[in-house]
C-alpha positions as CSV (number, residue, x, y, z in Angstrom):
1,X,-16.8,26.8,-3.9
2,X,-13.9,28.9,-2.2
3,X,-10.0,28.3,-2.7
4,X,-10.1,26.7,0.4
5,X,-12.5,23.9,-0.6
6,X,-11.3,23.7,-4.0
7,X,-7.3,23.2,-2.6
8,X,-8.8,20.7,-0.1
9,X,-10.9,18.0,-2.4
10,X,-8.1,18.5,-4.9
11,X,-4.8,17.9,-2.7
12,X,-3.4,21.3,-4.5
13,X,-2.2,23.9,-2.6
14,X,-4.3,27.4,-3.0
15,X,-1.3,29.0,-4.2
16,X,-0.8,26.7,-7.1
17,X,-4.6,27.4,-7.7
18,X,-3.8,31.1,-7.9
19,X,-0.4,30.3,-9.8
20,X,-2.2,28.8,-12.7
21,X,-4.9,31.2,-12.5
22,X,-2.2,34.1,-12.9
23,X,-0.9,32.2,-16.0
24,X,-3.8,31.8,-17.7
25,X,-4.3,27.7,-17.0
26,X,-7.3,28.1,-15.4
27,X,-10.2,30.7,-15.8
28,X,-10.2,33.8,-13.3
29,X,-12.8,32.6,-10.9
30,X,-16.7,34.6,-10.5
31,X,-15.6,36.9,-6.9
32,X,-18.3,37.3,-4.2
33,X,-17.7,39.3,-1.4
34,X,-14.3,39.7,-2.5
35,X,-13.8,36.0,-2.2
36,X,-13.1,33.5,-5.7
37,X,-15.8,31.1,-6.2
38,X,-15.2,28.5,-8.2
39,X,-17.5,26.3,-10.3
40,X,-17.1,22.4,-9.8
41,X,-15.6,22.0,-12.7
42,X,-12.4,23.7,-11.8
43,X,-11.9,20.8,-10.1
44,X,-11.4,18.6,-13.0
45,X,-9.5,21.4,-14.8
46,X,-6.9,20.7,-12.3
47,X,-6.9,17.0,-12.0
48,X,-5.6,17.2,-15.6
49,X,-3.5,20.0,-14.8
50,X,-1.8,18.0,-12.9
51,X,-1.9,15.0,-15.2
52,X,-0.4,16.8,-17.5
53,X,2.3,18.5,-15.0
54,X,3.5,14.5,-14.3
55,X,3.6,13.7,-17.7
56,X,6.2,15.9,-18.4
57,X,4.4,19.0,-19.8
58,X,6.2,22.4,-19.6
59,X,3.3,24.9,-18.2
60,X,3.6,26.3,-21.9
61,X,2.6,22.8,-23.5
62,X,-0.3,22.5,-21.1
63,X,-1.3,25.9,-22.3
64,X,-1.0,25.2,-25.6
65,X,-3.4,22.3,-25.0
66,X,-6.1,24.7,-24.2
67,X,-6.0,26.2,-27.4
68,X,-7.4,25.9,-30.3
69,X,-7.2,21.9,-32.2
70,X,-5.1,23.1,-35.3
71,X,-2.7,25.1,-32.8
72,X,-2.1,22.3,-30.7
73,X,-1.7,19.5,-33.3
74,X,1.8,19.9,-33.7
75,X,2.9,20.5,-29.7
76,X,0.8,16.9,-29.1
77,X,2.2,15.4,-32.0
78,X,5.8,16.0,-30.4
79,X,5.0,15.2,-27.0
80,X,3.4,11.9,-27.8
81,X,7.0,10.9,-29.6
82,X,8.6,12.3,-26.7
83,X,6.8,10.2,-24.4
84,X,7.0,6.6,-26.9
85,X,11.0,7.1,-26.6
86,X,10.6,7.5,-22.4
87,X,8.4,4.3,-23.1
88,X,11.1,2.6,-25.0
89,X,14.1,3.8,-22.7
90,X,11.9,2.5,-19.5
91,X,11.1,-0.6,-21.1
92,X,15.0,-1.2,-21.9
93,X,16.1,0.0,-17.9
94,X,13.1,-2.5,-16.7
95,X,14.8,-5.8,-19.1
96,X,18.3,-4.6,-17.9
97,X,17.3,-4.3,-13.9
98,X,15.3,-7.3,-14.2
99,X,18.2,-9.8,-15.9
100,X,20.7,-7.8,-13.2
101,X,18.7,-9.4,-10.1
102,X,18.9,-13.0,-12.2
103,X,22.1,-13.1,-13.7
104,X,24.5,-15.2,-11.7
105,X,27.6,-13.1,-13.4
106,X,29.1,-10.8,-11.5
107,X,28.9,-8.2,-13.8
108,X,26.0,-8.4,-16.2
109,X,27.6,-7.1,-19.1
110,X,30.0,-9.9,-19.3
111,X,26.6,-12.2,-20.1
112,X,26.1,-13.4,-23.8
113,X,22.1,-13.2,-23.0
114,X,22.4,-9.6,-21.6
115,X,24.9,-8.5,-24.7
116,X,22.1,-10.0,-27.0
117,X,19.4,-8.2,-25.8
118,X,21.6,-4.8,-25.2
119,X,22.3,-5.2,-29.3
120,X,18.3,-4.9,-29.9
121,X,18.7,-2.3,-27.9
122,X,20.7,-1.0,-31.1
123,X,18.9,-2.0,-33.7
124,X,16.7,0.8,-35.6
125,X,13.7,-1.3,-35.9
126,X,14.3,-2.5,-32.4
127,X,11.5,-0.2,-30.5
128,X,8.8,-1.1,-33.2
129,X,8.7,-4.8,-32.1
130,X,11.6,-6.0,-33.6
131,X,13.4,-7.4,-30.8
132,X,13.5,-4.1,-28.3
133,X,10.2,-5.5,-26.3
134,X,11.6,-8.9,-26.0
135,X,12.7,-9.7,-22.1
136,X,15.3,-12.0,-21.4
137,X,15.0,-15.3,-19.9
138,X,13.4,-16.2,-16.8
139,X,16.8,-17.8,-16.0
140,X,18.6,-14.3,-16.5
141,X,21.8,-16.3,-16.5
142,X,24.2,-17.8,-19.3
């Protein structure tokens, strides 16, 4: 299939086609009269591409994800305790925004059930289920 095609059933712009393909994130394509032809599965080269792009992943991680398994152990290793402290620091935003709309104080740190749950918060332990992944009341107030 051409750029053209490829850019239009995956929502991704030629040039960032040609921009990975100059990085070496995707395979330089077959040419025919001059033209890249792409095989279908370029396609789902790029759907993870850009998976992994909105993930997080610097263009270098991605392509150290196309190397070999014992290179790439360490890089995924890293990244997947990157991403469980995003999870933990999302979860923690999502209990504070959620006791914010149902707390009747006026400011939610001056509420004994929001200072309990911001101490788990502290609390090594706290992101293992010891506390951190506890939400606060359904009443949000005190």
């Amino acid at each position: 299939m051409t750029i053209g095609r490829l850019a239009e059933i995956t929502g991704v712009p030629a040039s960032a086609v040609r921009f990975w393909e100059r990085h070496g994130l995707l395979p330089a394509p077959e040419r025919q009269g001059g033209q890249r032809r792409y095989p279908a599965e370029t396609a789902e080269r790029i759907v993870l591409l850009r998976k992994c792009q909105q993930a997080g992943l610097s263009l270098a991680e991605i392509g150290e994800l196309q190397q070999e398994r014992s290179r790439r152990q360490a890089m995924i290793r890293a990244k997947v305790t990157e991403i469980e402290q995003r999870m933990v620091d999302l979860e923690h935003a999502h209990q504070m925004l959620t006791h914010a709309l149902q707390c009747s104080r006026e400011d939610i740190v001056d509420c004994p059930k929001f200072r309990e749950q911001m101490a788990t918060w502290r609390t090594p332990g706290a992101a293992e289920g010891e506390g951190g992944g506890r939400r606060p009341s359904a009443s949000g107030s005190s």
